[in-house]
C-alpha positions as CSV (number, residue, x, y, z in Angstrom):
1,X,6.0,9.9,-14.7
2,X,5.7,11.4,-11.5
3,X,3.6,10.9,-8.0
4,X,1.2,13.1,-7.1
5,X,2.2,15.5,-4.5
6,X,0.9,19.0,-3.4
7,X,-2.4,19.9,-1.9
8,X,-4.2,17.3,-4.3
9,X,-2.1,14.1,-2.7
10,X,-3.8,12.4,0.2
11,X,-1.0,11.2,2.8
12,X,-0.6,7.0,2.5
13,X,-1.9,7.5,-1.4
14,X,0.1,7.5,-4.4
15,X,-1.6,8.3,-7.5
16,X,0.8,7.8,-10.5
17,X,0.5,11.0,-13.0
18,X,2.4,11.7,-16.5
19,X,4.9,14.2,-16.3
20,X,7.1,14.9,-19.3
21,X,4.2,12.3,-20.6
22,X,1.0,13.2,-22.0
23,X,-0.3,9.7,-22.0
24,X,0.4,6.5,-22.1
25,X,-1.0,2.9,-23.4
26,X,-0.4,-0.7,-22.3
27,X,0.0,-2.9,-25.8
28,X,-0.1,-6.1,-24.3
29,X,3.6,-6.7,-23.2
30,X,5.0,-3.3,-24.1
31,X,3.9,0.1,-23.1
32,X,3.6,3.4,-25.4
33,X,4.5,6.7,-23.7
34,X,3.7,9.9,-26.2
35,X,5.7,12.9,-24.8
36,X,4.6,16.5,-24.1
37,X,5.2,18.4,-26.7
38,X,7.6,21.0,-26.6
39,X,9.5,20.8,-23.0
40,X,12.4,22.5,-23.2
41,X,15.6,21.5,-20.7
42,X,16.6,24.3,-18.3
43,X,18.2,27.1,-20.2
44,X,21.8,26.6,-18.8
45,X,25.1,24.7,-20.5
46,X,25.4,22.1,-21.3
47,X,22.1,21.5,-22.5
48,X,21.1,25.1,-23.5
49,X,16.9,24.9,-23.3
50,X,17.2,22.5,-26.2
51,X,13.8,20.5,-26.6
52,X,13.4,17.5,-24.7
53,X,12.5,14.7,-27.6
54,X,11.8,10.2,-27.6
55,X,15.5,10.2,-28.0
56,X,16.3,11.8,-24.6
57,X,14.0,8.8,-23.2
58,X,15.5,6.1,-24.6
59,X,19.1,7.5,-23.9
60,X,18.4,7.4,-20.5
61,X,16.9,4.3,-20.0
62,X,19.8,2.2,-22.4
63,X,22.1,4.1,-19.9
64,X,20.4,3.2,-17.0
65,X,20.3,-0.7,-18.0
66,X,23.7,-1.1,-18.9
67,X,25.5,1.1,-16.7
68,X,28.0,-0.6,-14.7
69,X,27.6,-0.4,-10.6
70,X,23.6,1.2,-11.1
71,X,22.3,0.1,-7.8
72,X,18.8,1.2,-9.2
73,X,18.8,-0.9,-11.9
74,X,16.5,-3.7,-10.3
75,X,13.6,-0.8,-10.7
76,X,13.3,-1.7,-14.7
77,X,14.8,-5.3,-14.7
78,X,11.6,-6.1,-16.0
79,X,12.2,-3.6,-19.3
80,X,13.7,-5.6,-22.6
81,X,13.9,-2.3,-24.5
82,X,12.9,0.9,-25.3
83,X,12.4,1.9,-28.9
84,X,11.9,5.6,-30.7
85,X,8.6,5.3,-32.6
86,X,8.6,9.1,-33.6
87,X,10.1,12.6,-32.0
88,X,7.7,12.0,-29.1
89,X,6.8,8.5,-28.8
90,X,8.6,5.6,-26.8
91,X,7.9,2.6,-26.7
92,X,8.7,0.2,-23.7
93,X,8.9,-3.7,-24.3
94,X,9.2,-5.8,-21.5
95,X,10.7,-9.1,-21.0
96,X,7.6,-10.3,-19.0
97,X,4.5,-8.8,-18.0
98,X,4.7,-6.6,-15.1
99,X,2.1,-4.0,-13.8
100,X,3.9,-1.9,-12.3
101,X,6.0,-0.4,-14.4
102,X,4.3,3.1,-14.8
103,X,4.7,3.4,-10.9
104,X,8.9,2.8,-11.3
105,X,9.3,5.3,-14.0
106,X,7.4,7.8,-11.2
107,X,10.6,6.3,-9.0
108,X,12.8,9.8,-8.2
109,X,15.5,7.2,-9.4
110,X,14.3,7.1,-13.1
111,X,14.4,11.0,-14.2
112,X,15.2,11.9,-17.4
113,X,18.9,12.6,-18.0
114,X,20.3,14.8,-20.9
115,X,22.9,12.9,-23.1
116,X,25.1,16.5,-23.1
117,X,25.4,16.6,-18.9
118,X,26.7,12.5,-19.4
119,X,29.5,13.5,-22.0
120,X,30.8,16.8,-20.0
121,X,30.4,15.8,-16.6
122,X,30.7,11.7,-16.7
123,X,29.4,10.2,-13.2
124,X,26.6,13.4,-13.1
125,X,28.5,13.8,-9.1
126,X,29.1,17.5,-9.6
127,X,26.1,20.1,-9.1
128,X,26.7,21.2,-12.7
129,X,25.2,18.7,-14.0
130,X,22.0,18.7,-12.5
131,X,20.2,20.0,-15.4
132,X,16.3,18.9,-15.9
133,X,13.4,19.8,-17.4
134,X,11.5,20.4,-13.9
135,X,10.2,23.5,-12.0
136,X,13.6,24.3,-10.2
137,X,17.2,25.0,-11.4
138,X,20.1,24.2,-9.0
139,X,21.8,27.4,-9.0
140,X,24.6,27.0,-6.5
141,X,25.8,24.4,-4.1
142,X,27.6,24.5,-1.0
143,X,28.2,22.1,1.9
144,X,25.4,24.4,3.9
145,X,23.2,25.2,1.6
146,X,21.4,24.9,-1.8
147,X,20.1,27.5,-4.0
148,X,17.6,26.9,-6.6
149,X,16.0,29.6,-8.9
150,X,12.7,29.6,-11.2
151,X,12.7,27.6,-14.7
152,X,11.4,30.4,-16.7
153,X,11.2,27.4,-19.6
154,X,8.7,25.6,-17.0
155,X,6.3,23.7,-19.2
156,X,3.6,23.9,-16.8
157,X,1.7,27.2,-17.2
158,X,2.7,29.9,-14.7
159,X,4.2,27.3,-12.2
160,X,6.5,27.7,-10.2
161,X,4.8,30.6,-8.5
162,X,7.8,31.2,-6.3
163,X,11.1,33.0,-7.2
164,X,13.9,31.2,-5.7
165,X,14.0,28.2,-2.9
166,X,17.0,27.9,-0.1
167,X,17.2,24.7,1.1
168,X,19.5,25.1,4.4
169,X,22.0,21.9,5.6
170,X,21.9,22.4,9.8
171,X,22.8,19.0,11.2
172,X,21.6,20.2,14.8
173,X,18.6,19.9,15.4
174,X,18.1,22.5,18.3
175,X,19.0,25.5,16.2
176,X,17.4,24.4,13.4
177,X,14.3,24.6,15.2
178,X,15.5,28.0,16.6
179,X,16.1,29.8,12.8
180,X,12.6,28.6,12.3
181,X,10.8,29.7,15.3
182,X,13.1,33.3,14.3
183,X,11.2,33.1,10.7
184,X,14.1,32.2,9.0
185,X,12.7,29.4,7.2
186,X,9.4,28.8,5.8
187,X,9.3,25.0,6.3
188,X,9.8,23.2,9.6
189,X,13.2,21.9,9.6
190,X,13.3,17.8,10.2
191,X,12.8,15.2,7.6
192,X,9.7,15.5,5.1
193,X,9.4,19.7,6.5
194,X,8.3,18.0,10.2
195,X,8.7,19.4,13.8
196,X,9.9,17.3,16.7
197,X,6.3,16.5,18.9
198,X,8.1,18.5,21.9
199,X,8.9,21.4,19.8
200,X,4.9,21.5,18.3
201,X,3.8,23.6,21.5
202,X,6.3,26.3,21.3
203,X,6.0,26.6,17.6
204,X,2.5,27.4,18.2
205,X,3.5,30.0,21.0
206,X,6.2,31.4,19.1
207,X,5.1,31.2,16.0
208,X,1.0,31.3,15.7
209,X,-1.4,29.2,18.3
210,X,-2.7,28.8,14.0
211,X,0.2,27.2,12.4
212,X,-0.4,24.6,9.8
213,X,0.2,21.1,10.7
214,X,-0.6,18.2,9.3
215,X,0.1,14.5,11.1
216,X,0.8,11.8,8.0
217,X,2.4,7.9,8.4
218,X,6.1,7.4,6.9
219,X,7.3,5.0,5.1
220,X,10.7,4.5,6.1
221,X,11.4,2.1,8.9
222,X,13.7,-0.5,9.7
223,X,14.6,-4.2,9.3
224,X,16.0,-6.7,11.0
225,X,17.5,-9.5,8.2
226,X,19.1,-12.9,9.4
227,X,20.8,-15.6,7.3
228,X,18.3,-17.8,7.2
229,X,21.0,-20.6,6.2
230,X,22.1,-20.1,9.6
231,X,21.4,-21.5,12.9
232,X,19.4,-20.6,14.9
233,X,17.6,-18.5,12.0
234,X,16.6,-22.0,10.0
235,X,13.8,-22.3,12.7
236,X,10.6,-20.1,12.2
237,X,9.9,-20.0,15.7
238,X,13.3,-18.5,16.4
239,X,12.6,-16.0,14.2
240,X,8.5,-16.0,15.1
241,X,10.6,-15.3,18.8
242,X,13.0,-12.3,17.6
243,X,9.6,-10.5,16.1
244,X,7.7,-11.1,19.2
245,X,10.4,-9.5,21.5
246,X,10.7,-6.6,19.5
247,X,9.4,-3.7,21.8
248,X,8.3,-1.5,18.7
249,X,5.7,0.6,20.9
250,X,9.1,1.9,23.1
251,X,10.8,3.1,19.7
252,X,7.7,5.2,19.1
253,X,7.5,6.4,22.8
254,X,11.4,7.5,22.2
255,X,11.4,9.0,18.7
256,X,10.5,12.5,19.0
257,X,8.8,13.1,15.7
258,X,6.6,10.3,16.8
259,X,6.4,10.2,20.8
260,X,4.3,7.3,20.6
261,X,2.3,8.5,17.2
262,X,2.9,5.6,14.4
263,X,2.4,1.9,13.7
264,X,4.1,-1.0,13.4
265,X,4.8,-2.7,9.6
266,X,3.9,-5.9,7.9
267,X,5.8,-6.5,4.8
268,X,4.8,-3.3,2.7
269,X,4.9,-0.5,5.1
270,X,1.8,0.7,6.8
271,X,2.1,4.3,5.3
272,X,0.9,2.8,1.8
273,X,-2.0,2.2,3.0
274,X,-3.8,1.5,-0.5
275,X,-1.4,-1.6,0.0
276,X,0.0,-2.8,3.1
277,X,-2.1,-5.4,4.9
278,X,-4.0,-4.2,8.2
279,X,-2.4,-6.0,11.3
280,X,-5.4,-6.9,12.0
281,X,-6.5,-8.7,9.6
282,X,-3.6,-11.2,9.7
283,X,-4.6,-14.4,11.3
284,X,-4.1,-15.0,15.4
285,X,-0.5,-16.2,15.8
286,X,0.5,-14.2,13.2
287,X,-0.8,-10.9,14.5
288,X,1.1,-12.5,17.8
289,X,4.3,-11.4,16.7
290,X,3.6,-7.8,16.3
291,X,2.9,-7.6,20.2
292,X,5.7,-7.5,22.3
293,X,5.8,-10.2,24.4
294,X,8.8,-11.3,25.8
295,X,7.6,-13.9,27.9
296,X,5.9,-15.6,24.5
297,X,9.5,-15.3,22.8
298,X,11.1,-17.5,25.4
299,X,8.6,-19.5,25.2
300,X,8.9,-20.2,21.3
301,X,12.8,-20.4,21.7
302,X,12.2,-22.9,24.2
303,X,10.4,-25.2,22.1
304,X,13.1,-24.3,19.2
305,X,15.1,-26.0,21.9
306,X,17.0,-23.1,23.2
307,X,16.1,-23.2,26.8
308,X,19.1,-20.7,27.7
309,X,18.6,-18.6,25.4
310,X,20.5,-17.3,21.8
311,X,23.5,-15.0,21.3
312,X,24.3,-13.6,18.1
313,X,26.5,-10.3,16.5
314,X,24.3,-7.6,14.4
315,X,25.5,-5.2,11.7
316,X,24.3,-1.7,11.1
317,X,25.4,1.7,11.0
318,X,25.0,5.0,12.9
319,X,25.4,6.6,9.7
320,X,21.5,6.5,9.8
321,X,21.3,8.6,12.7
322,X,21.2,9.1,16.4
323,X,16.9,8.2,16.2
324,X,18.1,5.2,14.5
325,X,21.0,4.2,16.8
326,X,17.9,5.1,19.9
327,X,16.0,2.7,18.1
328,X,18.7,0.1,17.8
329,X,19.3,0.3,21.4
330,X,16.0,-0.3,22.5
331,X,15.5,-3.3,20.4
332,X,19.1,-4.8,22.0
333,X,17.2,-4.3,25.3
334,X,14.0,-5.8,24.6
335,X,15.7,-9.0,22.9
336,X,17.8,-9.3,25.9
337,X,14.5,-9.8,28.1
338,X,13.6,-12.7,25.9
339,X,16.9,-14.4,26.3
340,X,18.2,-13.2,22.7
341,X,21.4,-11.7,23.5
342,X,22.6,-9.3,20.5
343,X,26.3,-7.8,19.7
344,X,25.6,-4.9,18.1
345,X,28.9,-4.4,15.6
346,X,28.5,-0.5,14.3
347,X,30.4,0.3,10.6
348,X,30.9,2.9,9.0
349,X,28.0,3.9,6.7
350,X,29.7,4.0,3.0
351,X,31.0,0.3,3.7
352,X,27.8,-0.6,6.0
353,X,25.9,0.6,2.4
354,X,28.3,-1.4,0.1
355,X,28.6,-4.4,2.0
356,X,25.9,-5.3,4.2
357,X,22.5,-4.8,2.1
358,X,23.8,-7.3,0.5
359,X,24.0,-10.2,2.3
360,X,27.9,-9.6,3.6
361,X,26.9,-10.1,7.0
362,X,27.6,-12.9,9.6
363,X,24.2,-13.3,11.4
364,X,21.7,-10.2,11.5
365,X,22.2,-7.2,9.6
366,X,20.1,-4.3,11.2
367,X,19.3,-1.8,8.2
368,X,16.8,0.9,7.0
369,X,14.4,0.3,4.5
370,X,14.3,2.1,1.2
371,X,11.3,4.2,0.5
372,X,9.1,3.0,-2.6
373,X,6.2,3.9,-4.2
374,X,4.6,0.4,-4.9
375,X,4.8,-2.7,-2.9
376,X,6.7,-4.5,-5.8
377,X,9.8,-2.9,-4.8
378,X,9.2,-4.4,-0.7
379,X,8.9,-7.8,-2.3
380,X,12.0,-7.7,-5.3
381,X,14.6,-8.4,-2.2
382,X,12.8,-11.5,-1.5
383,X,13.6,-13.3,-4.7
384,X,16.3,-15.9,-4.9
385,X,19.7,-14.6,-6.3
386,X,18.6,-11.2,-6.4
387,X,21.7,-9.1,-4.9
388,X,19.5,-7.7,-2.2
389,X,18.3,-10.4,-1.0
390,X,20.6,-10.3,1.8
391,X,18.6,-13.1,4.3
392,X,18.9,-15.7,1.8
393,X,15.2,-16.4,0.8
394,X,14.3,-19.4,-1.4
395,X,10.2,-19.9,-0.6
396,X,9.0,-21.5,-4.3
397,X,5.5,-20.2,-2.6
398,X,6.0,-16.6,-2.5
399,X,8.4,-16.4,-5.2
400,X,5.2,-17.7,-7.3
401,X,2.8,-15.0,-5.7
402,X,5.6,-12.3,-6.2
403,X,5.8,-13.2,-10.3
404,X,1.9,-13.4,-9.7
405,X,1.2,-10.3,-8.8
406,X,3.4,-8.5,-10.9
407,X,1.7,-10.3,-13.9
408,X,-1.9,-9.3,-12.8
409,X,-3.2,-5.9,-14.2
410,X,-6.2,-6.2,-12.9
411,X,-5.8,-3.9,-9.1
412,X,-8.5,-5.6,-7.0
413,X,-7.1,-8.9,-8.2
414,X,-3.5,-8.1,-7.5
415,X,-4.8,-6.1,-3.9
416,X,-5.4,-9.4,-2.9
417,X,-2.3,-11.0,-4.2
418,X,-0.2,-8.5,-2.1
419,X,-2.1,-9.1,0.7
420,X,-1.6,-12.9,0.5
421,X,2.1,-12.1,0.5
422,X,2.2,-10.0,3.2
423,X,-0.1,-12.9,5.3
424,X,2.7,-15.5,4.1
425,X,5.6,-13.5,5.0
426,X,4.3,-12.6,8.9
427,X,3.2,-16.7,8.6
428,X,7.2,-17.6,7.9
429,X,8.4,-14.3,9.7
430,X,11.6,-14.3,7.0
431,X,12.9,-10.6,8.8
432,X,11.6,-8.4,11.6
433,X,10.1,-5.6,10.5
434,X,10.6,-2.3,12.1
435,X,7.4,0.7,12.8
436,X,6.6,3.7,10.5
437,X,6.8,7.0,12.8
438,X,3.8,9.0,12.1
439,X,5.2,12.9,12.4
440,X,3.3,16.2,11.8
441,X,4.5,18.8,9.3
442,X,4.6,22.3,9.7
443,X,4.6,25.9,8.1
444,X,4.5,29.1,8.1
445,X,0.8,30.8,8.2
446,X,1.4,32.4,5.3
447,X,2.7,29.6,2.9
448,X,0.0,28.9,0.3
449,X,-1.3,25.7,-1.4
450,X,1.2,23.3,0.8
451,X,0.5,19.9,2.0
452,X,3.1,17.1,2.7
453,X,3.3,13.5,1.5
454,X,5.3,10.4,2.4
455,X,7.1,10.8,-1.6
456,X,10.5,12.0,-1.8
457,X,9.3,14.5,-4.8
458,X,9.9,17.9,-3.0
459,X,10.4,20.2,-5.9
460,X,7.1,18.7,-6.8
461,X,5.5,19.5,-3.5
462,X,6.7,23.0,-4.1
463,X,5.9,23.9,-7.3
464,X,2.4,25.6,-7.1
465,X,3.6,27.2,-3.5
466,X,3.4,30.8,-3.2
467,X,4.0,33.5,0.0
468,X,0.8,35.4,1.3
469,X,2.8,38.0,2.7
C-alpha cells in the first residue's frame, strides 16, 4: 500500500492506494490482499529482477513481528498473522479488529523486503541492500550525495519519466539555497523540497518572478511530555498552566520556513486535516490553553498552590536541529514569564533517541513527533504499558475511546470518535503539544506534473515527473 502523492494528492489529505496490491478485501477480522501480477524486483544482485510473489509478503511481515529491537513494530501489533493463500494472495488475520490497518501497511516503515538482501546483507544498513520493486534504484551512495537511476522493470507503464535523480546532502543552508538559485538543483533545498520565507523573493528575482510554489501545513511538530506520576505534573492545572504559557505564535514568527505561517496542534496534528480537531471547536477553557497567556498560567499554578512558581529539568536534543533548539529556547522563555522555571539538559541525539522517547526521563522530556499517516499512530503512545508511552498515561476513559475507534469501520462514526479524543486529551492536557509550520515548496519552471505533500513518499512524488526543457 502506498499514499497518494503527486499532482493528484491534496496537501492535509491522505488517500490510501494499493501499490504492489491490486485490491484488497476486509473478511471480518482478517484482510485479503491479491498482489499485482508480475512485479519484478529491481534487476540488480542479490535479488536479480526475480518476481515479487505472496511469499515475499509474508516473509516480510513474520520478519518484521519477530525481529528483535524493531522500533516499528507497534505499526502491526494489531496483526496475528499473515498466511499465503496462492502465488499472489495474502491473507492478514488480526488479533482484534482494527481499521486502520490498510493505512499502516501505506507506513514508509512497512515496504516489502526481499528474503535474498536479509541473508547477504543481515541488518539491510549498507546501500546494497536497498533493493525494491519501486520506480528508483539506489545506484551509489556517498556521505554527500545519492544517486538513483530508472527501474527499467517499473511495473507502472512508462513511469518513471525521468532518467536518473541526485539527491544532494548540503547541511548549510545558505549555499544550498545558492546551488539552487545557480540552477543546480531542480527542487528547492529544505525539508519536503521548501524554501526559507526570506529566501522566496530572491528566488523569484533570480530565478522566475513565475516559479512554482505551493504553501501546504506539516505534520511534524513538537511535544512537551511530563511524568505525570510526578509532582507537580499529577495536577491538571499545572499542566492546563505549562500549555497556556507556551508562546507557540513566537516559534512561528522565528522559524523561517514559517515566519508566522502555521498553526498550533491538538492531539493529531493539524496538517491531517481530514482528522485533527479544529481549535475551535474545542470547548472554552480548553481552547484557553492554546492561547498564550502567561498571566492565566500563574493564575492556574496558583490555585495548584504554587504561588512562587515551579522549577523543573527538561530533556531533548539538538540533534533535531538549530529551528528546533530556536524553538526550545523560546518556549524556556515564555514558561519563565509564567513562573515555570525550566533546565533545559541537551543529550546527544543517538542516546536522546534510545532513552528518552521512552519514558527515561526525570521530569519533562522535550521531543519531536513522528510523522504518521492516520491518527491511530498519535494516540498508540497513550496507552498504558506501551513502551512509548513515556508520560505515564493510565485514563480507563480514553484508553476505551482509543480501542473504540480502532474497532469502528465505519469513518464518519470513528471521525467522531477521534474527535472526542482529541476534546478529552486538551480537557486533561496529558502533554503540550507543539505547532505545525506551514512552509511553501518550490521548483524549477520547467519541472512537470510536481506537487508536494506532507508524506514522507518522495520517490512517489517523483515518479511521473519529467523536465520541459
Amino acid at each position: 500500500m502506498k499514499v497518494r502523492v503527486g499532482v493528484w494528492a491534496v496537501p492535509g489529505t491522505q488517500p490510501i492506494d494499493g501499490d504492489v496490491a491490486d485490491s484488497w478485501d476486509r473478511q471480518g477480522d482478517a484482510y485479503v490482499f491479491k498482489l499485482v501480477k508480475g512485479i519484478r524486483w529491481h534487476p540488480k544482485p542479490p535479488v536479480n529482477g526475480r518476481e515479487l510473489t505472496a511469499e515475499d509478503v509474508k516473509y516480510t511481515f513474520d520478519r518484521f513481528l519477530t525481529l528483535k529491537g524493531n522500533p516499528n513494530r507497534v505499526l502491526l501489533e494489531m496483526v496475528d498473522k499473515v498466511e499465503v493463500l496462492d502465488k499472489y494472495t495474502v491473507k492478514f488475520t488480526l488479533k482484534e479488529p482494527n481499521a486502520w490497518l490498510v493505512e499502516r501497511l501505506a507506513a514508509t516503515s512497512t515496504w516489502i523486503v526481499a528474503r535474498e538482501c536479509v541473508e547477504k546483507f543481515g541488518d539491510l544498513k549498507t546501500w546494497q541492500s536497498v533493493v525494491g520493486t519501486g520506480p528508483w534504484m539506489l545506484e551509489r551512495s556517498e556521505p554527500s550525495k545519492l544517486n538513483f537511476v530508472r527501474n527499467p522493470q517499473y511495473f507502472q507503464p512508462g513511469a518513471p519519466y525521468a532518467d536518473a535523480v541526485e539527491l544532494t546532502v548540503d547541511p548549510d543552508p545558505n549555499s544550498a539555497f545558492e546551488a539552487f538559485l545557480a540552477g543546480k538543483y531542480d527542487f528547492a533545498p529544505e525539508y519536503g523540497m521548501m524554501l526559507r520565507r526570506n529566501d522566496l523573493a530572491l528566488a523569484k528575482k533570480g530565478i522566475s518572478r513565475w516559479i512554482p510554489t505551493r504553501e501546504y501545513l506539516t505534520t511534524f511538530g513538537g511535544v512537551a511530555v511530563m511524568k505525570l506520576d510526578q509532582d507537580p505534573f499529577k495536577d491538571v492545572r499545572v499542566r492546563r498552566a505549562i500549555a497556556m504559557a507556551d508562546n507557540w505564535r513566537e516559534v512561528l514568527d522565528r522559524n523561517a520556513l514559517a515566519q508566522g505561517k502555521g498553526a498550533p496542534n491538538p492531539l493529531v496534528p493539524a496538517a491531517l486535516k481530514e482528522w485533527s480537531l479544529p481549535i475551535k471547536e474545542l470547548p472554552g477553557e480548553d481552547r484557553k490553553i492554546y492561547e498564550p497567556d502567561p498571566a492565566g498560567a500563574r493564575q492556574l499554578l496558583t490555585e495548584a498552590g504554587h504561588h512562587g512558581g515551579i522549577k523543573f529539568p527538561a530533556e531533548t536534543t539538538p540533534g533535531y536541529g538549530p529551528d528546533w533548539m530556536d524553538a526550545v529556547q523560546i518556549a524556556v522563555k515564555s514558561w519563565k514569564a509564567a513562573g515555570i522555571e525550566v533546565e533545559v539538559r541537551p543529550k546527544d541525539y543517538a542516546a536522546f533517541v534510545s532513552s528518552a522517547i521512552y519514558g527515561k526521563f526525570d521530569k519533562m522530556m522535550l521531543a519531536a513527533r513522528d510523522s504518521a499517516t492516520e491518527p491511530d499512530s498519535y494516540f498508540t503512545p497513550l496507552l498504558p504499558g506501551h513502551p512509548l508511552n513515556a508520560s505515564g498515561v493510565n485514563d480507563p476513559k480514553l484508553t476505551e475511546m482509543i480501542k473504540l475507534q480502532r474497532r469502528t469501520y465505519n469513518e464518519k462514526k470513528r471521525r467522531e470518535i477521534v474527535y472526542d479524543i482529541q476534546r478529552h486529551f486538551a480537557q486533561q492536557a496529558y502533554y503540550t503539544c507543539g505547532v505545525s509550520v506551514s512552509g511553501v515548496s518550490a521548483w524549477m519552471p520547467y519541472v512537470r506534473d510536481f506537487s508536494p505533500n506532507i508524506g514522507a513518499d518522495y520517490g512517489g512524488r517523483l515518479e511521473f515527473v519529467w523536465l520541459d526543457k
